[in-house]
mmCIF file of the N, C-alpha and C atoms, coordinates in Angstrom:
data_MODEL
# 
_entry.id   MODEL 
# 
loop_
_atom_site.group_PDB 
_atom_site.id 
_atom_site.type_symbol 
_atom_site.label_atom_id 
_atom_site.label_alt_id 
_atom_site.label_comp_id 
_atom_site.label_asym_id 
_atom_site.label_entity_id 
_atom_site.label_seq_id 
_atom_site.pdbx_PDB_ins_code 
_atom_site.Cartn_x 
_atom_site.Cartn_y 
_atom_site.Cartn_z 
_atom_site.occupancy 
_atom_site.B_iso_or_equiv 
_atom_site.pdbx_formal_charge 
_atom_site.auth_seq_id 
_atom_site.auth_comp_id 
_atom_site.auth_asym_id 
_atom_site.auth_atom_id 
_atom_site.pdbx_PDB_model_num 
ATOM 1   N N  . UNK A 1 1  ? 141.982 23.737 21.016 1.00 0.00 ? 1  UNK A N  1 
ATOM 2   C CA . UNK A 1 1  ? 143.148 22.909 21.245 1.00 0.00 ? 1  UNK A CA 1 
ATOM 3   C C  . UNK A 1 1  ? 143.856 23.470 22.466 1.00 0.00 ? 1  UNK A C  1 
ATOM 4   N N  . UNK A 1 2  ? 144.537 22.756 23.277 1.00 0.00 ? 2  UNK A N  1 
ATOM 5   C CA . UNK A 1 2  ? 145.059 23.154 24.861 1.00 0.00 ? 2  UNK A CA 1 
ATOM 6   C C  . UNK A 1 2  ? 146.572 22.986 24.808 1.00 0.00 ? 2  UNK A C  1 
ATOM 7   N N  . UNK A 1 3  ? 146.812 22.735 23.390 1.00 0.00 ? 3  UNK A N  1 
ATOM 8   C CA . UNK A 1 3  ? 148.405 22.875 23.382 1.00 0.00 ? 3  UNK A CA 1 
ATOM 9   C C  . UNK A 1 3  ? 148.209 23.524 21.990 1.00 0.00 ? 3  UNK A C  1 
ATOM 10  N N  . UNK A 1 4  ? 149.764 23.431 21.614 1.00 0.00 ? 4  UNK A N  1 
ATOM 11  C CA . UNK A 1 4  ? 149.858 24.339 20.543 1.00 0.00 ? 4  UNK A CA 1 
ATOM 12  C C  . UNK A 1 4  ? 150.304 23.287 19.328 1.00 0.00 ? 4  UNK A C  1 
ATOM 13  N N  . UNK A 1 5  ? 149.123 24.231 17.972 1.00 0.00 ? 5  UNK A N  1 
ATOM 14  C CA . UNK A 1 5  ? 149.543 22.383 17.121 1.00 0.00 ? 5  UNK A CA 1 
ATOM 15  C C  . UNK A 1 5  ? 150.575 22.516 16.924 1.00 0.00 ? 5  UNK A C  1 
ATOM 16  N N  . UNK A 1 6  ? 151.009 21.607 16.411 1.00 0.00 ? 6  UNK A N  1 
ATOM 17  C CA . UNK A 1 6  ? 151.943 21.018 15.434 1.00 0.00 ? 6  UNK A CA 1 
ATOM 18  C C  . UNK A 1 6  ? 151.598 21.499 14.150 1.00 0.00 ? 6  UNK A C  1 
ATOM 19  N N  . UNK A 1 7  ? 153.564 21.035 13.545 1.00 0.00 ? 7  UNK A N  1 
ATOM 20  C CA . UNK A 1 7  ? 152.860 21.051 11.865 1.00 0.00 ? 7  UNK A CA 1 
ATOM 21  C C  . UNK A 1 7  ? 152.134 20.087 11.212 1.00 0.00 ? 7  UNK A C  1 
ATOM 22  N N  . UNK A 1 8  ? 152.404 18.875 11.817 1.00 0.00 ? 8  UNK A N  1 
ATOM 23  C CA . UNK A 1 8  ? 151.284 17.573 11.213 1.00 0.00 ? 8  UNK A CA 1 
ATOM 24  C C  . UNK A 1 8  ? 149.943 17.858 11.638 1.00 0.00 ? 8  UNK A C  1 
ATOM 25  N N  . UNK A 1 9  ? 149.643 18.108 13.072 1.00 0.00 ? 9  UNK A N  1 
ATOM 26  C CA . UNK A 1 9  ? 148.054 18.840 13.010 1.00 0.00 ? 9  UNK A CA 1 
ATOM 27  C C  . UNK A 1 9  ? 147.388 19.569 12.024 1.00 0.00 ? 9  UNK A C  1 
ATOM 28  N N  . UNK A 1 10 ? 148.326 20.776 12.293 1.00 0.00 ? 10 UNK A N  1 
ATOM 29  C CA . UNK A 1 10 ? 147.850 21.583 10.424 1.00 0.00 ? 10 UNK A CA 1 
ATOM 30  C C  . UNK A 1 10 ? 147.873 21.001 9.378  1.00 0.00 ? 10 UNK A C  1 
ATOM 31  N N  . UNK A 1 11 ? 149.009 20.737 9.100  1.00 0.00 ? 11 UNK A N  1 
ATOM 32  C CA . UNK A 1 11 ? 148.732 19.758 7.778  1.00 0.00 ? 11 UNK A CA 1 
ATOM 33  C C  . UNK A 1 11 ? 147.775 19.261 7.800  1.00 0.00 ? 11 UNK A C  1 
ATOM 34  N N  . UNK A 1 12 ? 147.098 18.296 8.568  1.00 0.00 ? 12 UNK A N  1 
ATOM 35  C CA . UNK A 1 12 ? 146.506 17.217 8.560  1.00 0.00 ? 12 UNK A CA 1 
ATOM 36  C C  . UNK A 1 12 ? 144.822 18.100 8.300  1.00 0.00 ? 12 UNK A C  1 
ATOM 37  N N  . UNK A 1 13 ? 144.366 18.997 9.439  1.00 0.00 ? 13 UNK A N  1 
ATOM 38  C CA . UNK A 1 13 ? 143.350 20.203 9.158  1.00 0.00 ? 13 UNK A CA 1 
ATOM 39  C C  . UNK A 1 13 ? 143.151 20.455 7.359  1.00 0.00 ? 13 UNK A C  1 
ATOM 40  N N  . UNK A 1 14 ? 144.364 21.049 7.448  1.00 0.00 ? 14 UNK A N  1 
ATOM 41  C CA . UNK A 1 14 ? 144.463 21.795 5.758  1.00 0.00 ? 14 UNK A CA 1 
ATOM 42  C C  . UNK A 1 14 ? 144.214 20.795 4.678  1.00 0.00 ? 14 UNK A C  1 
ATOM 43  N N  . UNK A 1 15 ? 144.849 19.450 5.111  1.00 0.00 ? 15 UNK A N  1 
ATOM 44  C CA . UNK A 1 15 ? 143.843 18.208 3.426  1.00 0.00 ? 15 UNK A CA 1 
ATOM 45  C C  . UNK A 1 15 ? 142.646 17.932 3.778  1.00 0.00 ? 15 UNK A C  1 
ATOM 46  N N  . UNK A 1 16 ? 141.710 17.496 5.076  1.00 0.00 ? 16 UNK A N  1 
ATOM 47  C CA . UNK A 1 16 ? 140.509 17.334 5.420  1.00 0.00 ? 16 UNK A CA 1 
ATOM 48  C C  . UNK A 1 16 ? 140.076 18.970 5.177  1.00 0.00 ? 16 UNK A C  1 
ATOM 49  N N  . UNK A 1 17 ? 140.417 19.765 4.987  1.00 0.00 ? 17 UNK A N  1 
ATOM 50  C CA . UNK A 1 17 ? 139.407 21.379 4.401  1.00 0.00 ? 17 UNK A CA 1 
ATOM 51  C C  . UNK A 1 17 ? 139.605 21.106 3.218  1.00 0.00 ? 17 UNK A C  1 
ATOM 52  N N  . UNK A 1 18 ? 140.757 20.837 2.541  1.00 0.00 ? 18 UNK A N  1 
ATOM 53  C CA . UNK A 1 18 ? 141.085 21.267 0.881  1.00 0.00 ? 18 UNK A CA 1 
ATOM 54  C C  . UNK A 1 18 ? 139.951 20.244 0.484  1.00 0.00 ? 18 UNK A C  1 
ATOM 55  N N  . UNK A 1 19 ? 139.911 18.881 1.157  1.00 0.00 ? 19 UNK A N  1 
ATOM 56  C CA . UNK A 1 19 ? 139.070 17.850 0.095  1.00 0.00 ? 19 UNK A CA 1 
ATOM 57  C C  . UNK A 1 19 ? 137.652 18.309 1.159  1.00 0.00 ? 19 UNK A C  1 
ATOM 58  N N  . UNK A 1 20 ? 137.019 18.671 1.280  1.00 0.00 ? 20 UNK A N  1 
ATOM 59  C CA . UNK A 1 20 ? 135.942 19.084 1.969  1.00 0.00 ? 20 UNK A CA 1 
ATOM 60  C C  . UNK A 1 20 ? 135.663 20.402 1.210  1.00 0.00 ? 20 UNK A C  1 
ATOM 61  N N  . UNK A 1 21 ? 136.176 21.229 1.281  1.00 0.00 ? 21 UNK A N  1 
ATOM 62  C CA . UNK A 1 21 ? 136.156 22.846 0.248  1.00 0.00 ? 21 UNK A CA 1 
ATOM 63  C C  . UNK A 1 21 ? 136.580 22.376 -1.055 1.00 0.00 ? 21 UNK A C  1 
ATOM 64  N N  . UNK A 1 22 ? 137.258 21.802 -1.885 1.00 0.00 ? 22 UNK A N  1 
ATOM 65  C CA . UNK A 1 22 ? 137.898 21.963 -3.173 1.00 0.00 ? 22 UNK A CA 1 
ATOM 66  C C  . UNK A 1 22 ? 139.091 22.686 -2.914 1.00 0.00 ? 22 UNK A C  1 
ATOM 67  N N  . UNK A 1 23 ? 139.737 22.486 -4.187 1.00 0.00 ? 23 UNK A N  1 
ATOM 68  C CA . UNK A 1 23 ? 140.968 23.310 -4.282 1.00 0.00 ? 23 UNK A CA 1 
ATOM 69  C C  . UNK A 1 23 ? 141.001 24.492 -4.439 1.00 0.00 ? 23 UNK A C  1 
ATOM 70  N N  . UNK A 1 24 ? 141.910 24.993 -4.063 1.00 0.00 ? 24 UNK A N  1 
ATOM 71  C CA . UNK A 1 24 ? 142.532 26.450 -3.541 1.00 0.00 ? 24 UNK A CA 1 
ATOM 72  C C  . UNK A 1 24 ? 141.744 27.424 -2.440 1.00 0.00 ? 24 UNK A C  1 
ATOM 73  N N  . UNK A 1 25 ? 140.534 26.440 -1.916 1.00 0.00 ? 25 UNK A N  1 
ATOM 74  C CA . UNK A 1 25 ? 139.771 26.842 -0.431 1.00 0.00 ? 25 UNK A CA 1 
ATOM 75  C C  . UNK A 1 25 ? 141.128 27.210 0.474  1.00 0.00 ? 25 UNK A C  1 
ATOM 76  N N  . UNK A 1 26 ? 142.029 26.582 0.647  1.00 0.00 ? 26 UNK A N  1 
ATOM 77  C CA . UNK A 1 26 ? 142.911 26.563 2.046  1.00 0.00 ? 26 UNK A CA 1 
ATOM 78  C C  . UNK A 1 26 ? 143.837 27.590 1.365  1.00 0.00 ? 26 UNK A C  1 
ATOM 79  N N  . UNK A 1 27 ? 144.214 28.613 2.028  1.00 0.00 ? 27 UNK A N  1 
ATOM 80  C CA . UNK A 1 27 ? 145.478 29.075 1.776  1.00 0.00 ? 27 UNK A CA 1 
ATOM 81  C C  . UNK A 1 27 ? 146.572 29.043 3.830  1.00 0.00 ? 27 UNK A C  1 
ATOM 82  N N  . UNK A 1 28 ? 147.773 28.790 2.659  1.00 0.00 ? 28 UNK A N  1 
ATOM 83  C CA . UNK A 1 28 ? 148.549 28.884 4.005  1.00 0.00 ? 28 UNK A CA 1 
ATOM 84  C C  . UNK A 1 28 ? 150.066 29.779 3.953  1.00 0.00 ? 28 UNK A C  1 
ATOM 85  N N  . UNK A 1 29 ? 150.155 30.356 2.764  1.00 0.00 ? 29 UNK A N  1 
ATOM 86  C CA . UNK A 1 29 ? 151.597 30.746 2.732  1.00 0.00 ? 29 UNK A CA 1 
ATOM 87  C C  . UNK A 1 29 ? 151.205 31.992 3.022  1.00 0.00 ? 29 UNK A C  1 
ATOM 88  N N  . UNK A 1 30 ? 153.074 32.535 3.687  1.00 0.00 ? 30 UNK A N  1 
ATOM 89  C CA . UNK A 1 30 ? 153.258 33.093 4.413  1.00 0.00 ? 30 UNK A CA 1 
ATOM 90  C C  . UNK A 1 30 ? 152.443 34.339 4.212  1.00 0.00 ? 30 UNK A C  1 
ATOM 91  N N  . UNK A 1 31 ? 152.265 34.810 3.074  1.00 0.00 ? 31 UNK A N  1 
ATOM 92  C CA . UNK A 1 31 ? 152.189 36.650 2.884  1.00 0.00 ? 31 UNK A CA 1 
ATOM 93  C C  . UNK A 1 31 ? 151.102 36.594 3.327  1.00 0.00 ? 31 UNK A C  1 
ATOM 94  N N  . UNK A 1 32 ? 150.025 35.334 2.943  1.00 0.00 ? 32 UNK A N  1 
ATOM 95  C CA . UNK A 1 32 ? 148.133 35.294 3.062  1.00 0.00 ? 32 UNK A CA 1 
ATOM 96  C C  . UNK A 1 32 ? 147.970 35.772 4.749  1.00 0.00 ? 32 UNK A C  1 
ATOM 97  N N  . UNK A 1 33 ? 149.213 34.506 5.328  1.00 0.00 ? 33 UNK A N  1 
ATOM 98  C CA . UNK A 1 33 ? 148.742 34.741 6.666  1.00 0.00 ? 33 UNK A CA 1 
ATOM 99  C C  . UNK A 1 33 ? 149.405 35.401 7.685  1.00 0.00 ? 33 UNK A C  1 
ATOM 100 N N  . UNK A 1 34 ? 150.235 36.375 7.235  1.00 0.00 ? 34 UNK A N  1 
ATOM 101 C CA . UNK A 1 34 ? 150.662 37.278 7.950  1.00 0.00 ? 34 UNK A CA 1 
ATOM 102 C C  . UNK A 1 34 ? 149.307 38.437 7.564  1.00 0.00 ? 34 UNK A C  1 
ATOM 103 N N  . UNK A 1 35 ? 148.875 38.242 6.474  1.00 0.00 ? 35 UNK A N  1 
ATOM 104 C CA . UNK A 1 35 ? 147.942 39.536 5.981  1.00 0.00 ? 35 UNK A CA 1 
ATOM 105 C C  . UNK A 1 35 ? 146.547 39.080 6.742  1.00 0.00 ? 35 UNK A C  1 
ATOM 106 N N  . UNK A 1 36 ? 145.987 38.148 7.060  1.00 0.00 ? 36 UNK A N  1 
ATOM 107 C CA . UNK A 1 36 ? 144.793 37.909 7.877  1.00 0.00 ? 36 UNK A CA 1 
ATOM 108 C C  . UNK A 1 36 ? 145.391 37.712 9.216  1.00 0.00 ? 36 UNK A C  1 
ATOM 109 N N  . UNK A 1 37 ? 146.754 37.876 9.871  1.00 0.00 ? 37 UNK A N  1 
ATOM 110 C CA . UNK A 1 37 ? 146.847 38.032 11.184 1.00 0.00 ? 37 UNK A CA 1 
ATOM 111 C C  . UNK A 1 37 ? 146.766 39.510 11.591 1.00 0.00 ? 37 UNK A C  1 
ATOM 112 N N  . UNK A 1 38 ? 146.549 40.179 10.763 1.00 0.00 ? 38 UNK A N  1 
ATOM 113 C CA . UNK A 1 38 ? 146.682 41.472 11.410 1.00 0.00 ? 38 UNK A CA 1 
ATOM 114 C C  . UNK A 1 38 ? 145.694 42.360 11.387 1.00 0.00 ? 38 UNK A C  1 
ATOM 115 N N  . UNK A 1 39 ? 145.690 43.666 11.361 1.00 0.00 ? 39 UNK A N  1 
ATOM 116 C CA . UNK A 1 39 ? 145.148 45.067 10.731 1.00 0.00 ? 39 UNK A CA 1 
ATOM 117 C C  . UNK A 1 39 ? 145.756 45.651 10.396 1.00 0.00 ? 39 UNK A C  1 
ATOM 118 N N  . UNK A 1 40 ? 145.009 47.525 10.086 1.00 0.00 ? 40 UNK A N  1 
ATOM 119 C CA . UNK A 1 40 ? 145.960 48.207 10.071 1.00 0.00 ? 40 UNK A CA 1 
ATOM 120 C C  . UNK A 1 40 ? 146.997 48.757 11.180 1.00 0.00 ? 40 UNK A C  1 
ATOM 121 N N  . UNK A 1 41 ? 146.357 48.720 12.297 1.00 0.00 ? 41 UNK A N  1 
ATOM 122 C CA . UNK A 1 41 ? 147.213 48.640 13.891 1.00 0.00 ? 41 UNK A CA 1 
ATOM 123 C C  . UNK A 1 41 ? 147.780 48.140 14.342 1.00 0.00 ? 41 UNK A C  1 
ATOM 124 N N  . UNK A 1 42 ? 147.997 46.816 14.018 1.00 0.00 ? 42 UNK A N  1 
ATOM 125 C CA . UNK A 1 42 ? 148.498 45.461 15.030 1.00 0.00 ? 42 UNK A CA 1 
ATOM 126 C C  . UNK A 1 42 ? 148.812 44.661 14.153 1.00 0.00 ? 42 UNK A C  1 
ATOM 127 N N  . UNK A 1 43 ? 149.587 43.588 14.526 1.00 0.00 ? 43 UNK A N  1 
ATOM 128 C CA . UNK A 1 43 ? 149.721 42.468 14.288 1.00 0.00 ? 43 UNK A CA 1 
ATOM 129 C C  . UNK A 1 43 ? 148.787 41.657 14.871 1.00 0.00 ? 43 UNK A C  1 
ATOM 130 N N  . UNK A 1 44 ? 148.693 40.454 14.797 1.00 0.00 ? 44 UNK A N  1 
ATOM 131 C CA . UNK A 1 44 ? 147.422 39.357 16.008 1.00 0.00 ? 44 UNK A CA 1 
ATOM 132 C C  . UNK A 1 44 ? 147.977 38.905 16.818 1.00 0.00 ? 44 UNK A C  1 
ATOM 133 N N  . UNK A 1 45 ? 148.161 38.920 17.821 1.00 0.00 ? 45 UNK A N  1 
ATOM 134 C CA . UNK A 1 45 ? 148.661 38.423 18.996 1.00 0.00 ? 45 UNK A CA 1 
ATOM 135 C C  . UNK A 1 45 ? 149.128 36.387 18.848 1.00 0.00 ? 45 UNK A C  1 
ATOM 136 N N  . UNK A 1 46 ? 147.807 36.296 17.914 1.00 0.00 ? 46 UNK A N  1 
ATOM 137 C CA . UNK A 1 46 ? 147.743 34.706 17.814 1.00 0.00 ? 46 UNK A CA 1 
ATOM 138 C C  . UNK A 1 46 ? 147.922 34.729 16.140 1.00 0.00 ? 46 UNK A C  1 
ATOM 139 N N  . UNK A 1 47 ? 148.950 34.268 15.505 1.00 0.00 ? 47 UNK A N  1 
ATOM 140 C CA . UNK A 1 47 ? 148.782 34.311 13.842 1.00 0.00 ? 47 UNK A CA 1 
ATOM 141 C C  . UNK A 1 47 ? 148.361 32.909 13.888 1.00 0.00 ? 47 UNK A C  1 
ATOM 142 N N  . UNK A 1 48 ? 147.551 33.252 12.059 1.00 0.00 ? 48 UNK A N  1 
ATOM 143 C CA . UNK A 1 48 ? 146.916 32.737 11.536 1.00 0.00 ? 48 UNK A CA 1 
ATOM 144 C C  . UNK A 1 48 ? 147.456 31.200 10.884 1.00 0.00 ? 48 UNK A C  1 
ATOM 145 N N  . UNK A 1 49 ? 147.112 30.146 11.164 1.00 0.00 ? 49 UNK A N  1 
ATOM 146 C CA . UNK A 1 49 ? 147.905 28.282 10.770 1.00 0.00 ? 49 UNK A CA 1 
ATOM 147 C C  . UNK A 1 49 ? 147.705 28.502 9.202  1.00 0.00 ? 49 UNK A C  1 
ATOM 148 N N  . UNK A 1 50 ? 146.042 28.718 8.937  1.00 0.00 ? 50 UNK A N  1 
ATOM 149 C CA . UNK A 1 50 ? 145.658 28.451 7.894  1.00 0.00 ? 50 UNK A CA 1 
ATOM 150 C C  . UNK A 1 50 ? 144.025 29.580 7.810  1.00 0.00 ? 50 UNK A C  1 
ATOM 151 N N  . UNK A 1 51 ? 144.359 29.619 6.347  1.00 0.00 ? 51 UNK A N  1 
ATOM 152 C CA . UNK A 1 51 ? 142.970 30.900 5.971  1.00 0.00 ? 51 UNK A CA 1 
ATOM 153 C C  . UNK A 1 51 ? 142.018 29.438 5.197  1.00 0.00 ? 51 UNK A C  1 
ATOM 154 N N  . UNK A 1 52 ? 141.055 29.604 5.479  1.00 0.00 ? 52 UNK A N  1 
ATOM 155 C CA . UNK A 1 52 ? 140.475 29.294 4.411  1.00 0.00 ? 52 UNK A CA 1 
ATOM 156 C C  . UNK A 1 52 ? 139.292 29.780 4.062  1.00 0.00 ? 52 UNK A C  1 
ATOM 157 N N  . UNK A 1 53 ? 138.551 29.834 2.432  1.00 0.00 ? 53 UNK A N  1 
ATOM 158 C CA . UNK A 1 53 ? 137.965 30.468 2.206  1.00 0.00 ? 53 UNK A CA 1 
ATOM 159 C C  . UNK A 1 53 ? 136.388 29.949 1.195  1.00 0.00 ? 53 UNK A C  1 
ATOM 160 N N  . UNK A 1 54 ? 135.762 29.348 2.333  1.00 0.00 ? 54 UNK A N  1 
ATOM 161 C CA . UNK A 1 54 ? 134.663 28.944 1.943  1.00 0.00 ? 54 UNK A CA 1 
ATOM 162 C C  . UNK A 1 54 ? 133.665 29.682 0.489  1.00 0.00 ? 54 UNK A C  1 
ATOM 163 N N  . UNK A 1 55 ? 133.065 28.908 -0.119 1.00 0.00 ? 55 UNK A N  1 
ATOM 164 C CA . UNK A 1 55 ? 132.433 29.432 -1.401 1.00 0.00 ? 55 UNK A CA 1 
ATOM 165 C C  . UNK A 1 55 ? 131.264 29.504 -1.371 1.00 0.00 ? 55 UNK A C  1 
ATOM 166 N N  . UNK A 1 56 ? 130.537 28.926 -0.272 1.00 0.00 ? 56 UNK A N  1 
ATOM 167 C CA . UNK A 1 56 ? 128.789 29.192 -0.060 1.00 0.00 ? 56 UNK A CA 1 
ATOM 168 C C  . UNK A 1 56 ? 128.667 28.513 1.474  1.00 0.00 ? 56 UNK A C  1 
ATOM 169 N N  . UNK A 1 57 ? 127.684 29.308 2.314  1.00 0.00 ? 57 UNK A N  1 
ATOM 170 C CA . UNK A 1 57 ? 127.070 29.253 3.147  1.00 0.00 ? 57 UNK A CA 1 
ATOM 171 C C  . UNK A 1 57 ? 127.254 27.798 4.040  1.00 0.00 ? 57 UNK A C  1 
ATOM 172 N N  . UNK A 1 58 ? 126.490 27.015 2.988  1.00 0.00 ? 58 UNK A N  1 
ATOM 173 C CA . UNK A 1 58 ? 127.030 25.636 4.029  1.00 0.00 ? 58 UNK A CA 1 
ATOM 174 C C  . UNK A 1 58 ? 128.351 25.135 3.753  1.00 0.00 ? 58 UNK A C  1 
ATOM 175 N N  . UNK A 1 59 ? 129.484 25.706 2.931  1.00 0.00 ? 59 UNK A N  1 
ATOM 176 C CA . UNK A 1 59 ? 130.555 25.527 3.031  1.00 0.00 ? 59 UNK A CA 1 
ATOM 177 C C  . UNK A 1 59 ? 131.239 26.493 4.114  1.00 0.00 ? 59 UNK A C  1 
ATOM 178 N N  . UNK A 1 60 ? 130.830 27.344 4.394  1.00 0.00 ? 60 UNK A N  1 
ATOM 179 C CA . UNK A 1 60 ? 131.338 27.965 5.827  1.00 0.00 ? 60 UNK A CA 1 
ATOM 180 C C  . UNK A 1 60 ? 130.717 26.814 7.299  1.00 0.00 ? 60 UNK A C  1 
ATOM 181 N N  . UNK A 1 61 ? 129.536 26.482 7.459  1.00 0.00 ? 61 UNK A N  1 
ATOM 182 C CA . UNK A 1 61 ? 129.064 25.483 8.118  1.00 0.00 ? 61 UNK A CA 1 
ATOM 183 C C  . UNK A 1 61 ? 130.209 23.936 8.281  1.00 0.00 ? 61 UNK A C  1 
ATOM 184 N N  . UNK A 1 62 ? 130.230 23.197 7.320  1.00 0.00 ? 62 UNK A N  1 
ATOM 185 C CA . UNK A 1 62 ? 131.268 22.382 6.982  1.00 0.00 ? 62 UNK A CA 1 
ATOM 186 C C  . UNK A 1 62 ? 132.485 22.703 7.715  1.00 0.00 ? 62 UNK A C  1 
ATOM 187 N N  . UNK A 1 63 ? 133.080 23.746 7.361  1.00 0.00 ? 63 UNK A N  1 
ATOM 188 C CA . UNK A 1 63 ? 134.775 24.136 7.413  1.00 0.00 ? 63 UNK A CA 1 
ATOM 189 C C  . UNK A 1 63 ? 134.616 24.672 9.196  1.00 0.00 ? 63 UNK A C  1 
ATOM 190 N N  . UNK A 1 64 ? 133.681 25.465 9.488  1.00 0.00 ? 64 UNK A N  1 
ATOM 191 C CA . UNK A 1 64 ? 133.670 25.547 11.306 1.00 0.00 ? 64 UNK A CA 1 
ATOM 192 C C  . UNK A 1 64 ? 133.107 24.079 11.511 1.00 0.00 ? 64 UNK A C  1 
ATOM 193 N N  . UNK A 1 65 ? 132.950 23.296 11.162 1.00 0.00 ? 65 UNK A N  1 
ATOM 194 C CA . UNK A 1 65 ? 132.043 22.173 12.229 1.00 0.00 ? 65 UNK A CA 1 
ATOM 195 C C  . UNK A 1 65 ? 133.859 20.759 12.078 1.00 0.00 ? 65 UNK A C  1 
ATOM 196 N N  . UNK A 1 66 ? 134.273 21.252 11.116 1.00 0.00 ? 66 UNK A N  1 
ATOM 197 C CA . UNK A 1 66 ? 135.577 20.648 10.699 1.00 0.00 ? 66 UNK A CA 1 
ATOM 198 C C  . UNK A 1 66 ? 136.535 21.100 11.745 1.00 0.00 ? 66 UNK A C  1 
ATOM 199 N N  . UNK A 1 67 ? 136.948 21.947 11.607 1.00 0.00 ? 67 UNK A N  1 
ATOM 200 C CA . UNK A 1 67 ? 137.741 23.005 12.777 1.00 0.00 ? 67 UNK A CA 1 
ATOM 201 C C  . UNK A 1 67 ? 138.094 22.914 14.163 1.00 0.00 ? 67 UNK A C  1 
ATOM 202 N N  . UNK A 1 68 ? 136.938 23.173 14.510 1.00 0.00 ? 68 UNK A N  1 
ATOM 203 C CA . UNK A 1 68 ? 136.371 22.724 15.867 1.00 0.00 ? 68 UNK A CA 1 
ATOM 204 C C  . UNK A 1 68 ? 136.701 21.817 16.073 1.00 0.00 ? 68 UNK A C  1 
ATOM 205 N N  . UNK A 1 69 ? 136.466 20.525 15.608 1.00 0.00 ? 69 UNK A N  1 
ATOM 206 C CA . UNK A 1 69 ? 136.117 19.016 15.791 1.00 0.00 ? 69 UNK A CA 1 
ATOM 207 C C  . UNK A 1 69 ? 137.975 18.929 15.922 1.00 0.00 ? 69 UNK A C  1 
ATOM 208 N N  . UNK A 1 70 ? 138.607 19.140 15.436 1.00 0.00 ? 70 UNK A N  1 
ATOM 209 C CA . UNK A 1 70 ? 139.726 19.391 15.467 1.00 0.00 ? 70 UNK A CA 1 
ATOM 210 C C  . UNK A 1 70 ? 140.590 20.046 16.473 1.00 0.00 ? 70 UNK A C  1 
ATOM 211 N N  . UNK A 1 71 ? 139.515 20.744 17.129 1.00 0.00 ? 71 UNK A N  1 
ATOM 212 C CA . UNK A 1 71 ? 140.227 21.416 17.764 1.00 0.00 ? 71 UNK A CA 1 
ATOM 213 C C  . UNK A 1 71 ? 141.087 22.903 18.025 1.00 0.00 ? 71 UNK A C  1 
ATOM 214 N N  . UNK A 1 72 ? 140.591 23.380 17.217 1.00 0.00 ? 72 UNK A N  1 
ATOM 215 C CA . UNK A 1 72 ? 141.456 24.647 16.618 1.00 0.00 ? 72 UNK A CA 1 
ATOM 216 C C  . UNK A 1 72 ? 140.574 25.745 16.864 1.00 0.00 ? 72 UNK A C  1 
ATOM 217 N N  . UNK A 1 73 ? 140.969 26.362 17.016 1.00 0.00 ? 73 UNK A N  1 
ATOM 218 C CA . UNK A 1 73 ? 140.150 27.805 17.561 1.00 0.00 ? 73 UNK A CA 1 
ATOM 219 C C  . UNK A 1 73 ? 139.954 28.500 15.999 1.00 0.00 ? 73 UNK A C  1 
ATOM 220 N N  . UNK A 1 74 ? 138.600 29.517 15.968 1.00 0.00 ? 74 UNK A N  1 
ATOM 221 C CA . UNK A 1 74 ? 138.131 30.394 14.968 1.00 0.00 ? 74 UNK A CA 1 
ATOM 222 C C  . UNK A 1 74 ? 137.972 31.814 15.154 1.00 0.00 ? 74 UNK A C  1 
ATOM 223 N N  . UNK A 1 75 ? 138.664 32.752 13.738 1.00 0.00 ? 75 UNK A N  1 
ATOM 224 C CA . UNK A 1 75 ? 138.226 33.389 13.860 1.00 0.00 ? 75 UNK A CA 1 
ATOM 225 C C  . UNK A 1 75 ? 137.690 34.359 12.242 1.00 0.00 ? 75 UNK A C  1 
ATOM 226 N N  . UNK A 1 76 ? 136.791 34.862 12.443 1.00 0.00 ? 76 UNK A N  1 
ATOM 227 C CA . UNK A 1 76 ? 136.669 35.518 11.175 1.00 0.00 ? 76 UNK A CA 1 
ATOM 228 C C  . UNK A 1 76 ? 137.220 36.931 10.618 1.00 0.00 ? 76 UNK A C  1 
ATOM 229 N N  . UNK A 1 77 ? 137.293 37.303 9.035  1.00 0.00 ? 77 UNK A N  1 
ATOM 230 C CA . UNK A 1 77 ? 138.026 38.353 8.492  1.00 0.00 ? 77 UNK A CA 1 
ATOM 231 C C  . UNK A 1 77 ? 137.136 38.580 7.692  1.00 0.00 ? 77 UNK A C  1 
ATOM 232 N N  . UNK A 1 78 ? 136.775 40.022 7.659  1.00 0.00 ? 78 UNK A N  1 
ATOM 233 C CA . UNK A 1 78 ? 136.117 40.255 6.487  1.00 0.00 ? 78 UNK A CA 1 
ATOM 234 C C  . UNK A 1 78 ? 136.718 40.649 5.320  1.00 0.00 ? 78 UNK A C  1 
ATOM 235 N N  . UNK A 1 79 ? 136.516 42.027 4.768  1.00 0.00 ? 79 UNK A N  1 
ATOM 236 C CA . UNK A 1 79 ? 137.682 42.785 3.101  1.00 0.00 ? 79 UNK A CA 1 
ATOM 237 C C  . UNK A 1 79 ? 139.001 43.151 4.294  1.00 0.00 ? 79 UNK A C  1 
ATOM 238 N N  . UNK A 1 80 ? 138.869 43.519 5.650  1.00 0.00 ? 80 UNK A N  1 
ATOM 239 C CA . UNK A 1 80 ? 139.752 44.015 6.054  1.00 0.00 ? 80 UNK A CA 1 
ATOM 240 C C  . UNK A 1 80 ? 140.243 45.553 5.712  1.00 0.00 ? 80 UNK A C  1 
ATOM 241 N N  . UNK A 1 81 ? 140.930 46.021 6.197  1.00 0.00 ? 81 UNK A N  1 
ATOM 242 C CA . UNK A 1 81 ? 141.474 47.287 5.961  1.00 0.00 ? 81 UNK A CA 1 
ATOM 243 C C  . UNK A 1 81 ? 142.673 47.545 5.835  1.00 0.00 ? 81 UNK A C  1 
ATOM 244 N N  . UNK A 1 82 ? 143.681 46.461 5.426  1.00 0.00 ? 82 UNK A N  1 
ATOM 245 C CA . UNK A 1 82 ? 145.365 46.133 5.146  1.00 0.00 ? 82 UNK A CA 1 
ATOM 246 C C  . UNK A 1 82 ? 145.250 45.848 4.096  1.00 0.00 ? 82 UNK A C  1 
# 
């Protein structure tokens, strides 16, 4: 995306993932995504709109090919260390 979304963009992202993933795939409140914007060093320069958290393989496939198409930049988190 070449501007910066909106909240209706997100929104709009986050029900096309939730009904594409099922429920409780998307998380978006605050604590989740202050905790996947960061590490133990830093904050992210770019915080996080929305986490979401695919349940099998081609549901990670799905949710990046969703994303994208959208417009939104990716990035991944693993267990993390925070």
């Amino acid at each position: 995306m070449n501007k910066e979304p909106t909240q209706a963009d997100i929104d709009a992202l986050s029900t096309r993932l939730e009904a594409l993933l099922g429920p409780g795939s998307v998380l978006r409140d605050e604590a989740t995504l202050q905790l996947v914007s960061s590490d133990v060093y830093s904050a992210g320069a770019y915080p996080a709109v929305l986490c979401v958290r695919p349940s099998s393989v081609d549901s990670v496939a799905e949710a990046v090919r969703t994303i994208t198409a959208a417009g939104f930049k990716i990035t991944t988190r693993g267990g993390g260390m925070t």
